[in-house]
C-alpha positions in Angstrom: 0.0 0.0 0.0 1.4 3.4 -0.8 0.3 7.1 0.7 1.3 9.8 -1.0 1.1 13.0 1.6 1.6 17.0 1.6 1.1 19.7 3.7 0.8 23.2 2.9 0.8 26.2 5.2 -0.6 30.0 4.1 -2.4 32.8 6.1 -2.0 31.3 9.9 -4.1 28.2 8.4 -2.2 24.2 7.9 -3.2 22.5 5.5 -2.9 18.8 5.2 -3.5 15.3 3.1 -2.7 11.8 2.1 -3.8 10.0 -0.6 -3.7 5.8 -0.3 -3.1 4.0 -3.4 -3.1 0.1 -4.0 -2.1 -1.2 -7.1 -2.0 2.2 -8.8 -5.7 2.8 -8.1 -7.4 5.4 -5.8 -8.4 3.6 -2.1 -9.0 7.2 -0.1 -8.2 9.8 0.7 -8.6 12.4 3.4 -7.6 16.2 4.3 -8.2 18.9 6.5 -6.9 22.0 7.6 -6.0 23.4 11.4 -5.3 26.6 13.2 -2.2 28.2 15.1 -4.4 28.3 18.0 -5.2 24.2 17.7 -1.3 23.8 17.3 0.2 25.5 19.6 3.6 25.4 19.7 4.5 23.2 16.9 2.4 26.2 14.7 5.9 28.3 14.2 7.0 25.2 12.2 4.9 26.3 9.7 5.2 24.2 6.0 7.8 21.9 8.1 4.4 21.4 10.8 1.9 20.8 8.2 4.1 17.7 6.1 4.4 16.3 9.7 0.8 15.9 10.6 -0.4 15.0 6.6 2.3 12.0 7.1 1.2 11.3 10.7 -2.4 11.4 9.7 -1.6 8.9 7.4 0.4 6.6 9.3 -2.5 6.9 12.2 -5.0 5.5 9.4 -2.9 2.9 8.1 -2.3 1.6 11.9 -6.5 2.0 12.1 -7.0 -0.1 9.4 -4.5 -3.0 10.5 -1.8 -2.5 7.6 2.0 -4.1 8.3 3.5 -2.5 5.7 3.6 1.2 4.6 5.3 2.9 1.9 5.2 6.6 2.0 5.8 9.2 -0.1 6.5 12.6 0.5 8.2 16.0 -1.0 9.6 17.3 2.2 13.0 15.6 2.7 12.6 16.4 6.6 9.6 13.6 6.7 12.6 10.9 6.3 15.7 12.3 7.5 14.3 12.6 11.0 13.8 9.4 10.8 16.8 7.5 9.6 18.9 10.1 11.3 20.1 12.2 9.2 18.5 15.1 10.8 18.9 15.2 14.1 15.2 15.7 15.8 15.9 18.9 17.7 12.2 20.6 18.5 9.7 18.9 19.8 7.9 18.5 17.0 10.5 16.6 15.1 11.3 14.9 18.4 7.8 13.4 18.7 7.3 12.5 15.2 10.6 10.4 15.1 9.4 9.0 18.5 5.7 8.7 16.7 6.8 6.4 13.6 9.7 4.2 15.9 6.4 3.5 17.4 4.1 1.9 15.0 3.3 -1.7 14.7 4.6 -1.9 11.0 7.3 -0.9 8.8 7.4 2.4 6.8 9.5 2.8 3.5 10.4 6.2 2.9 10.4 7.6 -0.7 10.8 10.9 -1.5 8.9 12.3 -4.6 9.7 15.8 -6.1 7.0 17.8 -5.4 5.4 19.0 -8.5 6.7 16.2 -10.7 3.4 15.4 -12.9 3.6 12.1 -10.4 -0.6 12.1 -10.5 -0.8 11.0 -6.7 1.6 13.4 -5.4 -0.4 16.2 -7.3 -3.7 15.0 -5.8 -2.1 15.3 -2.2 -0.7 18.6 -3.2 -4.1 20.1 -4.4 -5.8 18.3 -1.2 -3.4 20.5 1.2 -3.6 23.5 -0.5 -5.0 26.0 1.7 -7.6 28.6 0.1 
């Protein structure tokens, strides 16, 4: 199963998305946007803040639905590098989403997709996140 994921962040407002995909055809999708104010202190993040909770959102569904494998893509090289260590997690934020995925009860391939790349799912997560 693969989720494709973005966030987007404009006018105090995060946007965020993921788009699951099996076998190259559409399974769902979800998005939604949230407020400084909902945030709190992971809201000075900003774009970084809203690729963090599309990709967590994502992972959250995947553990819902009872998946043991995840592949996820993503444009923001942060969503990774937290993660394998390349980055070291520093704020809280990054320090709780690297705590966040170590958790999960399944494995998570990384791939990182250029972010508008014509790749059709990464585009659909894009335009999903977009805040208005």
């Amino acid at each position: 199963m693969r989720i494709y994921t973005d966030g987007s962040f404009k006018d105090g407002l995060f946007g965020w998305a993921f788009v699951v995909v099996e076998n190259d055809h559409f399974v769902h999708q979800e998005y939604g946007e949230l407020t400084a104010e909902e945030l709190g202190d992971n809201a000075s993040s900003r774009n970084v803040t809203s690729e963090l909770i599309a990709a967590r959102k994502a992972l959250e569904w995947a553990a819902q639905k009872g998946y043991k494998k995840v592949t996820l893509f993503y444009d923001y090289e942060g969503v990774a590098k937290w993660i394998d260590g390349s980055w070291r997690a520093k704020k809280p934020l990054t320090k709780e989403w690297h705590r966040f995925v170590h958790d999960l009860p399944f494995d998570v391939e990384f791939i990182h997709v250029k972010g508008h790349s014509d790749d059709k799912w990464n585009e659909m997560a894009d335009s999903l996140a977009s805040v208005a």
